[in-house]
N, C-alpha and C positions, 0 to 999 in steps of 0.2 A: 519577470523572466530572469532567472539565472542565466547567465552568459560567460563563461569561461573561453581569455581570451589572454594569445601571447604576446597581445602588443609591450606589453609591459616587462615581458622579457628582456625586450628588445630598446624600448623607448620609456627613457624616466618620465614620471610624471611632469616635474616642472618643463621638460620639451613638448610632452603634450602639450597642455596650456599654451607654450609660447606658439606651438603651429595654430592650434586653436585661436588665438588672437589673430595672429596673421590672415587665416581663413575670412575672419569675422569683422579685418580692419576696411573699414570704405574707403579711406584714403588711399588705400593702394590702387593705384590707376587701372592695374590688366592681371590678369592669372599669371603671366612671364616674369612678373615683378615678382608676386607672392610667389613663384615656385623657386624662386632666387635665394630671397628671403626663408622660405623654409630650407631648400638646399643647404644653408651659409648654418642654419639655425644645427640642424643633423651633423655637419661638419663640424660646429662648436661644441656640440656633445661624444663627436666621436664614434657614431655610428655608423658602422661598415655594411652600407646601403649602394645598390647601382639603380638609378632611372631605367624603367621600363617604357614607362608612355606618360603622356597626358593626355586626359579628355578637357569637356567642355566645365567639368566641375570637381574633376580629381585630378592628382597625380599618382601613378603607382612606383611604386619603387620595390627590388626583394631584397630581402635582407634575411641571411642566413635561411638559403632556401623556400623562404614566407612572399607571397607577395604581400604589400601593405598598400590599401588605395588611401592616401590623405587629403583628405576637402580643402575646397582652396574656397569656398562660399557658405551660405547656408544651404543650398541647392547639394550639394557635396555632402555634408554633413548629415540630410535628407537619408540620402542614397547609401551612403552609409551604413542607415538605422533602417532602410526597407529592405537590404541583401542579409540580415538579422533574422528577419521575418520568415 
């Protein structure tokens, strides 16, 4: 499946990766921690994003008009790849 997609407009690659790890780290205790930690992460890139919501395995955030959902698990990461489908 080709999938043309603006995240990458919007968000460099090595940010991906870094939320991607975040997502994927066990040691982080709770979702509140990693939405932190992704927050701190968008902020060090520079990314002119506003928090819309959290669920139980995303965050969404819009960013120039886009919403963007970002996985905070692998459950996240799922749902991600099933609203693809």
């Amino acid at each position: 499946m080709n999938v043309t997609s603006r995240i990458l407009q919007f968000i460099p690659r090595d940010l991906m990766m870094e939320l991607n790890q975040i997502a994927l780290d066990v040691l982080i205790p709770d979702n509140n921690t990693k939405i932190d930690k992704m927050f701190a992460a968008l902020d060090r890139y520079k990314v002119n994003y506003q928090e819309i919501a959290s669920g139980t395995n995303r965050v969404a955030v819009l960013i120039d008009g886009y919403v963007f959902k970002i996985a905070m698990d692998k459950a996240g990461i799922r749902d991600n790849w099933a609203e693809l489908s």
